[in-house]
KELORO-686076 format. One record per residue: residue number from 1; x, y, z of N, C-alpha, C, O, CB in turn. Coordinates in steps of 0.2 Angstrom, whole numbers, padded with zeros to 4 digits. Glycine has a CB too. Example, Ala and Ser with C-alpha at 12.3 -4.5 7.8 and 13.67 -1.06 7.14 Angstrom:
% residues 2
   resi     n_u     n_v     n_w    ca_u    ca_v    ca_w     c_u     c_v     c_w     o_u     o_v     o_w    cb_u    cb_v    cb_w
      1    0066   -0028    0039    0062   -0022    0039    0066   -0016    0039    0071   -0017    0042    0057   -0022    0045
      2    0064   -0011    0035    0068   -0005    0036    0064    0000    0039    0067    0006    0040    0070   -0003    0029
***
This chain:
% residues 225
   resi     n_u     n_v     n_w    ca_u    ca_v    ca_w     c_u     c_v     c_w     o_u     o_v     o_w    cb_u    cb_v    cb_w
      1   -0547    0345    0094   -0547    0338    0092   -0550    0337    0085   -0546    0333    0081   -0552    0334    0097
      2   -0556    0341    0083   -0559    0339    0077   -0552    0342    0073   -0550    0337    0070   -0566    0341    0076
      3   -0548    0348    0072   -0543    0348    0066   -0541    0346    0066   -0538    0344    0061   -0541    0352    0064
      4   -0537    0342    0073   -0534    0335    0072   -0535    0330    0067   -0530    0328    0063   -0536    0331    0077
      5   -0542    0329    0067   -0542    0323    0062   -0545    0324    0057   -0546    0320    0053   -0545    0318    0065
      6   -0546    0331    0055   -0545    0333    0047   -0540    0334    0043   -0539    0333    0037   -0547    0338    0045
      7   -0533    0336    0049   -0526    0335    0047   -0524    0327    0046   -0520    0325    0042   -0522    0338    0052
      8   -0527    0323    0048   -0524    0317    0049   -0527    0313    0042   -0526    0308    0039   -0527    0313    0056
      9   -0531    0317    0041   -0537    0312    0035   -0533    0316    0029   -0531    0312    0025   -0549    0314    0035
     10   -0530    0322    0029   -0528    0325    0021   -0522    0320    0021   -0521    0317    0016   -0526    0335    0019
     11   -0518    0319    0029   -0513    0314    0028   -0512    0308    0024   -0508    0307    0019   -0512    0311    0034
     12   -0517    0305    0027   -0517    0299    0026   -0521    0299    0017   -0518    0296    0012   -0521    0295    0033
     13   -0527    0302    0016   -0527    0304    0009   -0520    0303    0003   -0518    0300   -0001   -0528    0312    0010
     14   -0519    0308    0006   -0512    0310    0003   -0507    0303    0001   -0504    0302   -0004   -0510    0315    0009
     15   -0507    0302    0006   -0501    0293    0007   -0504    0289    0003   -0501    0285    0002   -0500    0288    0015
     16   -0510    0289    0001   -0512    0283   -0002   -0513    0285   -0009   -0515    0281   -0013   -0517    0280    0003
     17   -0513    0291   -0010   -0511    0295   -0020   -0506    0294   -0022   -0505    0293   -0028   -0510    0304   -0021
     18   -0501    0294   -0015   -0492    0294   -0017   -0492    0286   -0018   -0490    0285   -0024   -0486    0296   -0009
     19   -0494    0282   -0015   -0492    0273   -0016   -0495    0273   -0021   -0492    0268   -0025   -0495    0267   -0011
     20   -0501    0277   -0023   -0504    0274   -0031   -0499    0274   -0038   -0497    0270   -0042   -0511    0279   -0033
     21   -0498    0281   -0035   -0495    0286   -0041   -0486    0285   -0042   -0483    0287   -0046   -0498    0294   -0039
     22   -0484    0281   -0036   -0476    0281   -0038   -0474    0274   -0035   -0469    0273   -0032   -0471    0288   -0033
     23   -0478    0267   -0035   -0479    0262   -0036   -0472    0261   -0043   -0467    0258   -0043   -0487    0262   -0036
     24   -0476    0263   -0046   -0471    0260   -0053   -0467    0264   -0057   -0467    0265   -0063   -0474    0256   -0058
     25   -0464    0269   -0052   -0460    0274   -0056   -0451    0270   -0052   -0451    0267   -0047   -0462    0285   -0054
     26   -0446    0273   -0058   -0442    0273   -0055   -0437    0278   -0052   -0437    0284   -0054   -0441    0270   -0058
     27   -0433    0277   -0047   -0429    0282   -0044   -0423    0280   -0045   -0419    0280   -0041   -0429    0284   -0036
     28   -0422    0279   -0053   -0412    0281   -0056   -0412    0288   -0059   -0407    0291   -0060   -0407    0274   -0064
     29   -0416    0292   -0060   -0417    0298   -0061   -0422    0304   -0054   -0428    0305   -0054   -0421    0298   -0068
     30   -0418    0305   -0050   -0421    0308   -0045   -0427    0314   -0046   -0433    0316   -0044   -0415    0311   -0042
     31   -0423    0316   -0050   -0424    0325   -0054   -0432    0324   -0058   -0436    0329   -0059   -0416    0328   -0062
     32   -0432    0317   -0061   -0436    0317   -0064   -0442    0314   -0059   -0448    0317   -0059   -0434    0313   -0068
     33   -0440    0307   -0055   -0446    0307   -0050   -0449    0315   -0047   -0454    0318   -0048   -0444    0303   -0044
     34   -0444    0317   -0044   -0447    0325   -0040   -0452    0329   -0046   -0458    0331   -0045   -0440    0332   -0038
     35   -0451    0329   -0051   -0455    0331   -0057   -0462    0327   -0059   -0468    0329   -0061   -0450    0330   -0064
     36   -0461    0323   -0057   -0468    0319   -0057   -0473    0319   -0052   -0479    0318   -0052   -0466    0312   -0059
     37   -0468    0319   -0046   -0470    0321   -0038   -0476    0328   -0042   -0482    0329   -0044   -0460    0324   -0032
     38   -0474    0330   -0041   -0476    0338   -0043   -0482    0338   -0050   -0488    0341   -0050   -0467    0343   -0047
     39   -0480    0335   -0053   -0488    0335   -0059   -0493    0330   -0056   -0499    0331   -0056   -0485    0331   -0068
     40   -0491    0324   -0053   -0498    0322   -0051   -0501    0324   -0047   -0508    0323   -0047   -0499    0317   -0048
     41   -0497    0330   -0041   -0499    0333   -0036   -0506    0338   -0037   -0509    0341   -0033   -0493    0338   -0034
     42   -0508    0337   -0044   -0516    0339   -0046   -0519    0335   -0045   -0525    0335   -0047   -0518    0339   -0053
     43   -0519    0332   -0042   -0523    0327   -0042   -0523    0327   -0034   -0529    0327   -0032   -0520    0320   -0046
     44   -0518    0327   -0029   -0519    0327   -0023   -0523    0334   -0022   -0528    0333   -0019   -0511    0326   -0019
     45   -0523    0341   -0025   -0525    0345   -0024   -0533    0344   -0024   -0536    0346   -0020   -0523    0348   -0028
     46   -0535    0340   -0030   -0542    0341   -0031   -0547    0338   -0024   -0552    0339   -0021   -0544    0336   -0039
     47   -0542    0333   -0023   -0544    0329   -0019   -0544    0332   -0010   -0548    0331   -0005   -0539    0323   -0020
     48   -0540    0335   -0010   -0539    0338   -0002   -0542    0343   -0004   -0546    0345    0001   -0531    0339    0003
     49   -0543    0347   -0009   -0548    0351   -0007   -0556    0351   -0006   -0559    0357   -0005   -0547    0353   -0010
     50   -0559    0346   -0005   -0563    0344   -0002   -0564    0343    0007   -0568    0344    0011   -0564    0340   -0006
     51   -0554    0340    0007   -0555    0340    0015   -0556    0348    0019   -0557    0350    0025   -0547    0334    0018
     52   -0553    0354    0013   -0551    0359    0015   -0556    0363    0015   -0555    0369    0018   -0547    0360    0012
     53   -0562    0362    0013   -0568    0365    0011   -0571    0363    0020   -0573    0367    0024   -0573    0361    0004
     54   -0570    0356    0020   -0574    0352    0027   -0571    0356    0032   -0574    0359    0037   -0573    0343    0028
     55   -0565    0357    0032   -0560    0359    0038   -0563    0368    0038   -0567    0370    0042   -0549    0358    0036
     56   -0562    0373    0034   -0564    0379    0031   -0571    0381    0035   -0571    0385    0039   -0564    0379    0023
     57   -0578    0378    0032   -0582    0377    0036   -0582    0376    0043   -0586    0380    0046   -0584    0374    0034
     58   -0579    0371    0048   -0577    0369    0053   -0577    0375    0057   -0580    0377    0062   -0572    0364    0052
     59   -0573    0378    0056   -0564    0384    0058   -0573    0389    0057   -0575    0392    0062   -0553    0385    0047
     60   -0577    0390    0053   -0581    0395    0052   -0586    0395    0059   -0586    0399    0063   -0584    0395    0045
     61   -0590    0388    0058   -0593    0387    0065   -0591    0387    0069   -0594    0388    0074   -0596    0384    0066
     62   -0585    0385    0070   -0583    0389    0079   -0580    0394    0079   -0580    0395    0085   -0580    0386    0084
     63   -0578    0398    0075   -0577    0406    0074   -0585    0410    0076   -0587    0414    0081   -0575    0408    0065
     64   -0588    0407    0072   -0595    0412    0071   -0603    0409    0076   -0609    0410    0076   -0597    0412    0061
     65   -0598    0402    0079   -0604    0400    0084   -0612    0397    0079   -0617    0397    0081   -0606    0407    0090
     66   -0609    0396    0074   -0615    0394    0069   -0617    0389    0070   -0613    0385    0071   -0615    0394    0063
     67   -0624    0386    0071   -0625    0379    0073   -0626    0377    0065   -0630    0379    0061   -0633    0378    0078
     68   -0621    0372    0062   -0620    0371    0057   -0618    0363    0057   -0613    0361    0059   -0615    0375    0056
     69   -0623    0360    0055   -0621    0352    0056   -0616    0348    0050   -0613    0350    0045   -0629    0350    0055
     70   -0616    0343    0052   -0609    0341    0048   -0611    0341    0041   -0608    0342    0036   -0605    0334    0050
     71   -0620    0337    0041   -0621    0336    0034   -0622    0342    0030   -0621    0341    0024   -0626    0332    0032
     72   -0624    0348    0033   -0624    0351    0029   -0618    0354    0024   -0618    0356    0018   -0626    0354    0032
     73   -0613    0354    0029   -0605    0355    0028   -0604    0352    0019   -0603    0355    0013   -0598    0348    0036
     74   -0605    0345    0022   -0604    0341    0016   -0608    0342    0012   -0607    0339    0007   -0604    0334    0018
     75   -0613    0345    0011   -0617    0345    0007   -0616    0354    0002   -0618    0354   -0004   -0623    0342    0011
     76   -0614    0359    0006   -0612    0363    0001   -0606    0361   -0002   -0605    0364   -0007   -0612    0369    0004
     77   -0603    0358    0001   -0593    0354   -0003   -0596    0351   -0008   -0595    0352   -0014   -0587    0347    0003
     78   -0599    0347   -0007   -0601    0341   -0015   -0606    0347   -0020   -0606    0348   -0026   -0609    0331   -0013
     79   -0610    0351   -0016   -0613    0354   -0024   -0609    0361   -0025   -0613    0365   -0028   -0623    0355   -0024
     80   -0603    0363   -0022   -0600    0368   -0027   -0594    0363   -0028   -0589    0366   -0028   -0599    0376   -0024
     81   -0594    0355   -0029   -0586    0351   -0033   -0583    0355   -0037   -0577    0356   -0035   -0587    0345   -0039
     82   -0587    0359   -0045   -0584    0361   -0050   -0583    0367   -0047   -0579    0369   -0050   -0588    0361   -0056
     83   -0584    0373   -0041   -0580    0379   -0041   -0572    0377   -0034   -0568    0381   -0032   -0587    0387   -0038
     84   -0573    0369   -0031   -0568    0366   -0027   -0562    0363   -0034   -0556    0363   -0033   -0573    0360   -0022
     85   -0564    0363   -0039   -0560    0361   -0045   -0556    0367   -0046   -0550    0367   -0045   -0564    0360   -0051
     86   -0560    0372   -0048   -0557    0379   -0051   -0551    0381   -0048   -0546    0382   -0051   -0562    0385   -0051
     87   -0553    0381   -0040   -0550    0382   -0034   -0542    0378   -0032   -0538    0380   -0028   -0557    0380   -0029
     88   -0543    0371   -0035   -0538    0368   -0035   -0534    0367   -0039   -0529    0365   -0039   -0539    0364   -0034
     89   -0537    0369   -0046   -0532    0371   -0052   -0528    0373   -0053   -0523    0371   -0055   -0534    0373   -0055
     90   -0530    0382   -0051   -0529    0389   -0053   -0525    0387   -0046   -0519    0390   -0046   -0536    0395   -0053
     91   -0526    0384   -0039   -0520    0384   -0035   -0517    0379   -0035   -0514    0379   -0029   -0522    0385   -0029
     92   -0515    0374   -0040   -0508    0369   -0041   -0504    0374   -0045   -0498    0375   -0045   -0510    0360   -0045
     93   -0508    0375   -0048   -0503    0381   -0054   -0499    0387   -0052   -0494    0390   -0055   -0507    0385   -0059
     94   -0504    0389   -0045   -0498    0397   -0045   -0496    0395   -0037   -0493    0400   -0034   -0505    0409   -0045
     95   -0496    0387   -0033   -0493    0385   -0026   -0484    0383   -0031   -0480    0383   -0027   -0498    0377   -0021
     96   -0482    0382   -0036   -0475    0381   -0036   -0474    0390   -0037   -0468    0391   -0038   -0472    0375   -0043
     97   -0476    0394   -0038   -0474    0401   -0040   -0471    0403   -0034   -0467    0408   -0034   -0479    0407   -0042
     98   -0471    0400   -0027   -0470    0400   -0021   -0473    0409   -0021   -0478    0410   -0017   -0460    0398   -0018
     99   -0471    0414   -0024   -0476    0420   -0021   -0483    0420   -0022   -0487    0423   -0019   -0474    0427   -0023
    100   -0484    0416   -0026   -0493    0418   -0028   -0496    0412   -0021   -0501    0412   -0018   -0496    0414   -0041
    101   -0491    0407   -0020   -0493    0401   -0016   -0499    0402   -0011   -0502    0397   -0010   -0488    0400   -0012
    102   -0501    0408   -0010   -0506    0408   -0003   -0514    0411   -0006   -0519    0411   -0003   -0503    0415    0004
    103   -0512    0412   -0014   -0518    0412   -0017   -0523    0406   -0016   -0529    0407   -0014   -0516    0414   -0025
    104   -0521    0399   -0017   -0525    0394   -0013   -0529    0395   -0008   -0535    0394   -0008   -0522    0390   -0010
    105   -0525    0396   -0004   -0528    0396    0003   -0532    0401    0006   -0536    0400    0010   -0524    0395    0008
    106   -0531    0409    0003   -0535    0414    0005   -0542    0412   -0001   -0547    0414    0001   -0531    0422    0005
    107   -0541    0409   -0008   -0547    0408   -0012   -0549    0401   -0007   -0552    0397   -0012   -0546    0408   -0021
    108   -0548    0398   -0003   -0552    0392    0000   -0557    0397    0006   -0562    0394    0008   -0546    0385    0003
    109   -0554    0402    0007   -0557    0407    0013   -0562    0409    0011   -0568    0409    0013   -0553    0412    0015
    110   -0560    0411    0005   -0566    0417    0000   -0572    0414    0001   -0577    0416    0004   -0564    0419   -0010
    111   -0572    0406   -0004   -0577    0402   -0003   -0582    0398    0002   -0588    0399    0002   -0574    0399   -0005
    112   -0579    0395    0006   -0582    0394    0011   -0585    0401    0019   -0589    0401    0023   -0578    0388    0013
    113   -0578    0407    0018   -0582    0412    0025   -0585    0417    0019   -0588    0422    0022   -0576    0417    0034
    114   -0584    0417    0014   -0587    0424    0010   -0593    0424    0005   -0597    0428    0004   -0581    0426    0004
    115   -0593    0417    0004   -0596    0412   -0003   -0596    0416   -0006   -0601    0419   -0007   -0603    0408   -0005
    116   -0589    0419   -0010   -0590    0420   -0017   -0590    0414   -0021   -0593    0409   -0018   -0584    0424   -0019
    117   -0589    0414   -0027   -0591    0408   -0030   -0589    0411   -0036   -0590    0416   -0039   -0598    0406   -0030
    118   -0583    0403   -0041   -0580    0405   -0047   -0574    0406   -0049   -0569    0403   -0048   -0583    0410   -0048
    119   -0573    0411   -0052   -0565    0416   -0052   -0565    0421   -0047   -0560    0424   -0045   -0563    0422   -0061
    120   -0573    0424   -0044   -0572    0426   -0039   -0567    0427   -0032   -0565    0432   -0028   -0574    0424   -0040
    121   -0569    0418   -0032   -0563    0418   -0027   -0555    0416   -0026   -0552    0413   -0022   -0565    0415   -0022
    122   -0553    0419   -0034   -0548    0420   -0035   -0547    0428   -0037   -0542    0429   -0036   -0546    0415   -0039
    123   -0550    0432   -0040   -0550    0436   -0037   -0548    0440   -0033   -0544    0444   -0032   -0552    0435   -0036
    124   -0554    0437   -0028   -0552    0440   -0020   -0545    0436   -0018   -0540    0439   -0015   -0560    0438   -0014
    125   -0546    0430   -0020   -0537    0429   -0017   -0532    0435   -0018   -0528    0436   -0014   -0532    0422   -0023
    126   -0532    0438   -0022   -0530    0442   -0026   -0527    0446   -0022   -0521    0447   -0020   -0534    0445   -0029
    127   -0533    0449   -0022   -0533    0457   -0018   -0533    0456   -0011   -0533    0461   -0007   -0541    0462   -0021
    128   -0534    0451   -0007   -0532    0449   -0001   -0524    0449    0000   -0521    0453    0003   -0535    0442   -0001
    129   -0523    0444   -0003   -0515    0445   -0003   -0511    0449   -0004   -0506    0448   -0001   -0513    0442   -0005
    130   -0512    0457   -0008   -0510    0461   -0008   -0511    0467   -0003   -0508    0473   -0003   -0510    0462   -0012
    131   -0518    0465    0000   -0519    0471    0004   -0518    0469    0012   -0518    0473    0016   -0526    0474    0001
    132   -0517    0461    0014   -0515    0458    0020   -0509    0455    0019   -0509    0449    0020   -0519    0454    0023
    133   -0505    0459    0017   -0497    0455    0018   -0496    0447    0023   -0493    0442    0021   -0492    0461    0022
    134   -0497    0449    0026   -0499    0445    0031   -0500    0437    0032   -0499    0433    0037   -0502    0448    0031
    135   -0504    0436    0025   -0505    0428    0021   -0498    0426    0018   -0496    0421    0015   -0513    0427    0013
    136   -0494    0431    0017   -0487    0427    0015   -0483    0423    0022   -0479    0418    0021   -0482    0433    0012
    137   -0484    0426    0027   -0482    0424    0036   -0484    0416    0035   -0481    0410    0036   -0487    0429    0044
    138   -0493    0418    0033   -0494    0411    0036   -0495    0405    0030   -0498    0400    0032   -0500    0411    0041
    139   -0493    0406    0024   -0493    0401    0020   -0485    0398    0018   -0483    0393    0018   -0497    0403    0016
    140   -0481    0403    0015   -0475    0403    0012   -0471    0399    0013   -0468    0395    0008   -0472    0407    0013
    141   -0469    0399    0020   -0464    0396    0025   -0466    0388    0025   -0462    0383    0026   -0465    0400    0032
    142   -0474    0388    0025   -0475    0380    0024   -0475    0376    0020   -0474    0370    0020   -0480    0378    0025
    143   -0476    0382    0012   -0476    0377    0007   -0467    0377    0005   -0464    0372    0005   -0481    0380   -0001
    144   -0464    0382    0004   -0456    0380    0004   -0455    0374    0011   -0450    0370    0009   -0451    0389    0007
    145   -0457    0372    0015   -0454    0365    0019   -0458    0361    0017   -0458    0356    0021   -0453    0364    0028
    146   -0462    0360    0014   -0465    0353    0011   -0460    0353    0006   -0456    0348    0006   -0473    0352    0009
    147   -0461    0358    0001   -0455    0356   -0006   -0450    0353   -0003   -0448    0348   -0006   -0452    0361   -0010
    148   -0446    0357    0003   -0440    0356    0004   -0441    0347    0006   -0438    0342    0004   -0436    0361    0010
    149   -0444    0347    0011   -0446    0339    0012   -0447    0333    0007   -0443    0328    0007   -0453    0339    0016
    150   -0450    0333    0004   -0452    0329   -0002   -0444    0328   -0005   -0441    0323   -0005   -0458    0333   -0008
    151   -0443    0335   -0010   -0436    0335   -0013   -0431    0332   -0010   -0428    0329   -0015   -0434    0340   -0013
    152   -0427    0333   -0003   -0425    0330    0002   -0424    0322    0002   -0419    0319    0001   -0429    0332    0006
    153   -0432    0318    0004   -0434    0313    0003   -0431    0309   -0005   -0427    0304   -0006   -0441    0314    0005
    154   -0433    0313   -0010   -0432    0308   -0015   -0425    0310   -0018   -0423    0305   -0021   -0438    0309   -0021
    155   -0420    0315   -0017   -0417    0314   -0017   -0410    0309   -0015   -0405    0306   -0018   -0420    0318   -0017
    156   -0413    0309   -0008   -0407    0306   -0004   -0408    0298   -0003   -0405    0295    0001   -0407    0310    0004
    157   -0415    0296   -0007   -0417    0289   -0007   -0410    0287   -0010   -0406    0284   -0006   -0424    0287   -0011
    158   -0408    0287   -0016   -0404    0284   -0020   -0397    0281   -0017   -0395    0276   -0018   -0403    0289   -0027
    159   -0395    0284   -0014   -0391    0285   -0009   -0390    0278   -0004   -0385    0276   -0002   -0394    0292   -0007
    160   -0397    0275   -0001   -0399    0272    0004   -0396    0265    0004   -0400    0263   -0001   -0407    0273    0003
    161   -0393    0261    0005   -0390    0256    0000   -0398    0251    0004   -0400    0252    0009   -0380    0253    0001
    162   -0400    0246   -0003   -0403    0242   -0002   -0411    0243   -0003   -0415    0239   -0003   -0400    0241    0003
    163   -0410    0249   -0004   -0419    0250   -0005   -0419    0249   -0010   -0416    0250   -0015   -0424    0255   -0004
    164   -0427    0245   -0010   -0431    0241   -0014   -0438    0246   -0016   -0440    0250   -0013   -0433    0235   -0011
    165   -0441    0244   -0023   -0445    0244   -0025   -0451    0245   -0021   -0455    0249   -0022   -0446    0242   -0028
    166   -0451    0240   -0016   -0456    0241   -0012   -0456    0246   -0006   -0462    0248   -0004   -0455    0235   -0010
    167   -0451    0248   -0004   -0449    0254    0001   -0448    0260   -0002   -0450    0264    0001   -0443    0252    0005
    168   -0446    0261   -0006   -0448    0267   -0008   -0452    0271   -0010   -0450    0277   -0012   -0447    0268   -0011
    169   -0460    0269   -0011   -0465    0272   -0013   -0468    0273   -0005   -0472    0277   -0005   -0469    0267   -0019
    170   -0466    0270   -0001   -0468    0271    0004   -0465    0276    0008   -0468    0280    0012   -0469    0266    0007
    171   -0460    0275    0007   -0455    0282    0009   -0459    0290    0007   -0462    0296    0009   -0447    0280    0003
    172   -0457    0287    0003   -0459    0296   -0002   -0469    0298   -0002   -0472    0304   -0002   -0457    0294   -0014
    173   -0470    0293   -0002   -0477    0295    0002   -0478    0298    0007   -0482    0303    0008   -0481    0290    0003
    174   -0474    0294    0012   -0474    0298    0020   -0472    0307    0019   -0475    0311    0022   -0466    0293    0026
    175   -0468    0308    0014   -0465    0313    0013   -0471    0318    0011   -0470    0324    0012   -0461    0312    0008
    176   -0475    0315    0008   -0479    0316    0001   -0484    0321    0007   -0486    0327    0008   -0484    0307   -0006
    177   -0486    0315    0011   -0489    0315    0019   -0490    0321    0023   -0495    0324    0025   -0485    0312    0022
    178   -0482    0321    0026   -0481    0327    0029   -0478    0334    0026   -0476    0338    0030   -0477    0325    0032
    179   -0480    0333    0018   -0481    0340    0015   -0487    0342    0016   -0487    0348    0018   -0480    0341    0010
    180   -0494    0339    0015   -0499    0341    0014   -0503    0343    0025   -0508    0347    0027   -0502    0334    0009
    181   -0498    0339    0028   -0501    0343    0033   -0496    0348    0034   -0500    0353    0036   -0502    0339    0039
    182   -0492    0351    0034   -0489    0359    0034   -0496    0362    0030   -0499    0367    0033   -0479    0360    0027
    183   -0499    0359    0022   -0503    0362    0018   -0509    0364    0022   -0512    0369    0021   -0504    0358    0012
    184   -0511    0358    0027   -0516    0358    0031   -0516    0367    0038   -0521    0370    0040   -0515    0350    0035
    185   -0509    0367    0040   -0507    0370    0044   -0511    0377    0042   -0516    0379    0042   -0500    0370    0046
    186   -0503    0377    0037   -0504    0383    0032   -0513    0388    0031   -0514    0394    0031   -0502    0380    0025
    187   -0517    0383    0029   -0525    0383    0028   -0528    0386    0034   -0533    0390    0033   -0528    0376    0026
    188   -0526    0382    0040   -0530    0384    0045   -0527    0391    0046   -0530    0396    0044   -0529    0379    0052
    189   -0523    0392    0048   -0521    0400    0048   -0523    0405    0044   -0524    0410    0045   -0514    0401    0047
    190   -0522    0404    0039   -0525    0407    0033   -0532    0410    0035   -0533    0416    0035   -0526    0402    0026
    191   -0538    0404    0036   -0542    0404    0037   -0545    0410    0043   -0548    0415    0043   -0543    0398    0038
    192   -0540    0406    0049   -0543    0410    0055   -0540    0418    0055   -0542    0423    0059   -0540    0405    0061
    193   -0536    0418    0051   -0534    0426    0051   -0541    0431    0044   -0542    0437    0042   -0524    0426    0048
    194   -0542    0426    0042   -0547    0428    0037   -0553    0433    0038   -0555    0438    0036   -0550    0423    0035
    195   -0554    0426    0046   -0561    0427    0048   -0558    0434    0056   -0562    0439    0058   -0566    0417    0051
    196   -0553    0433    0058   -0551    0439    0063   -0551    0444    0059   -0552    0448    0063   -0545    0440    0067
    197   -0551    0446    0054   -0549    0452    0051   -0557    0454    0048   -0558    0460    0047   -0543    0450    0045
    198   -0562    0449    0048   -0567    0453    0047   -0569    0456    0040   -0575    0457    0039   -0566    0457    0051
    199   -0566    0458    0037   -0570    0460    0030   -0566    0456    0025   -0560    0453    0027   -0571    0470    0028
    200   -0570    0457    0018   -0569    0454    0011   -0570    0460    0008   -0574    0464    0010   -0574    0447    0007
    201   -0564    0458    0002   -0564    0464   -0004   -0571    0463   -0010   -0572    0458   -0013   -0556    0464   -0008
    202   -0575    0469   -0012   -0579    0468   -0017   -0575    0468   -0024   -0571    0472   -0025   -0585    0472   -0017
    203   -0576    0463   -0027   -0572    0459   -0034   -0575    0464   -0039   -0571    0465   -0044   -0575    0450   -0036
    204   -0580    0467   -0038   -0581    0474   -0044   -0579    0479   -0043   -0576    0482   -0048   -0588    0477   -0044
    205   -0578    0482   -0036   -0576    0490   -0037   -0568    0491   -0030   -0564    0496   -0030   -0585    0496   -0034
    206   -0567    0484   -0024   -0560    0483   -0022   -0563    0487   -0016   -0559    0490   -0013   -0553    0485   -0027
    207   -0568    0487   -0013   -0570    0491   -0006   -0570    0484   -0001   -0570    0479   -0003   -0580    0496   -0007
    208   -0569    0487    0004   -0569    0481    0010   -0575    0481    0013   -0578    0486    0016   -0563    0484    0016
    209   -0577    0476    0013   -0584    0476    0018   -0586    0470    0019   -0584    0465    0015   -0590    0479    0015
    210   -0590    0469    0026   -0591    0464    0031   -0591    0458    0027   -0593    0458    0022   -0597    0464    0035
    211   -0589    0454    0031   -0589    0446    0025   -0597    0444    0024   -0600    0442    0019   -0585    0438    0029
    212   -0600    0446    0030   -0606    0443    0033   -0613    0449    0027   -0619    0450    0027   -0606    0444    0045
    213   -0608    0451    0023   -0614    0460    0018   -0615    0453    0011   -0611    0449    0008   -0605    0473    0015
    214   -0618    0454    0010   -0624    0452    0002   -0624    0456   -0003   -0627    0455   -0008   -0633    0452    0002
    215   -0622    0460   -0002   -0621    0467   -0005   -0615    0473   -0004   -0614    0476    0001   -0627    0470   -0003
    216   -0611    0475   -0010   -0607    0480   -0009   -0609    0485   -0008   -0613    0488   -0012   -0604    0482   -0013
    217   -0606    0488    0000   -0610    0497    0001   -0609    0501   -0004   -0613    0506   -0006   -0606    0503    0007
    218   -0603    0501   -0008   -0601    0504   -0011   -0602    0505   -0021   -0602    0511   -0024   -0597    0502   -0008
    219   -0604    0499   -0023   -0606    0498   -0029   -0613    0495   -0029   -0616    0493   -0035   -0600    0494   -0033
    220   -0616    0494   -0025   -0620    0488   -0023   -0623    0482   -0027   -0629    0479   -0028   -0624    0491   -0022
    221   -0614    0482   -0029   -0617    0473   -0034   -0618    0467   -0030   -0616    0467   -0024   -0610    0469   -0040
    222   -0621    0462   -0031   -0622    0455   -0027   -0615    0452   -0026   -0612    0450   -0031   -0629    0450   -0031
    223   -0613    0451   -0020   -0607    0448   -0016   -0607    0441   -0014   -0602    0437   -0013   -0608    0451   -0009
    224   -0614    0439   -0014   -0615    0432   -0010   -0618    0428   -0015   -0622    0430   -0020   -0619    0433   -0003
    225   -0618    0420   -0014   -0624    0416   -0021   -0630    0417   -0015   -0635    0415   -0016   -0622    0404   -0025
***
């Protein structure tokens, strides 16, 4: 129930970035709205990734049976904002590469079940993704049907006879909408295969070891903040 309504909240988030942000654009250039769709989408990033931190945590305490209260949840999300930034940056930039795409969501992993912290957990996105194939299953497929959805949507508005200014931002929000819960999906899987799989790679020397280790067996640099 509760990822129910973390999905519902990046939803509705989300819908209401899209009304802001395409309120006063026009759709006699399709090609160009979808292009703008796509650059504000920094902005939807920065933002749901906070809901993705809350959700990430969540997914952790009841994996790890942690008695983990909500404020606390919220309260490691607001004081690491600037490495939830980095995190959302570095992943609006390489989610249109469609292969690098799942670097996002395994560096949303890194952070909250690993606490790396930084480029760290991009990084480890990294070397996650190459060494668990596996995050391409569960991300890929989601972000290619949101694109396809969105694209879809704005394309085939023009088309529509009779729409108005007023209906079309609402339109394409819904769209905007139900990409970001595929993005929600995408995340939870990500996640929960993260934490079944049990170990994180060390970012100094690429050894596998327990998520839950402070220390590399192997190089023994500090792992954890």
């Amino acid at each position: 129930m509760i990822m129910f309504v973390y999905i519902l909240c990046v939803a509705l988030v989300n819908f209401v970035i899209g009304m802001i942000f395409l309120s006063s654009v026009s759709l006699s250039n399709p090609f160009s709205t979808y292009l703008w769709i796509l650059q504000f989408s920094l902005v939807n990033y920065g933002i749901s990734s906070i809901f993705f931190s809350l959700m990430s945590f969540h997914i952790k305490k009841n994996e790890y049976k942690h008695d983990m209260p909500f404020k606390e949840m919220v309260l490691k999300t607001i004081s690491n904002i600037h490495n939830l930034a980095l995190i959302s940056f570095v992943g609006y930039v390489l989610i249109y590469t469609i292969f690098f795409s799942p670097i996002y969501f395994i560096s949303m992993a890194s952070f909250t079940i690993s606490e790396y912290r930084g480029f760290d957990t991009i990084n480890e996105g990294f070397k996650q993704l190459f060494r668990r194939r596996k995050f391409f299953v569960y991300t890929v497929p989601y972000i290619v049907a949101g694109l396809f959805i969105v694209a879809v949507f704005v394309f085939s508005l023009r088309y529509i006879p009779e729409i108005d200014a007023v209906n079309y931002p609402f339109i394409l929000s819904t769209a905007i909408a139900a990409q970001w819960i595929f993005h929600s999906i995408a995340l939870r899987k990500t996640v929960e295969e993260y934490i079944n799989w049990g170990l994180k790679i060390c970012v100094f020397c690429g050894s596998q070891v327990p998520i839950e280790a402070r220390y590399c067996g192997s190089c023994g640099n500090r792992l954890r903040s």
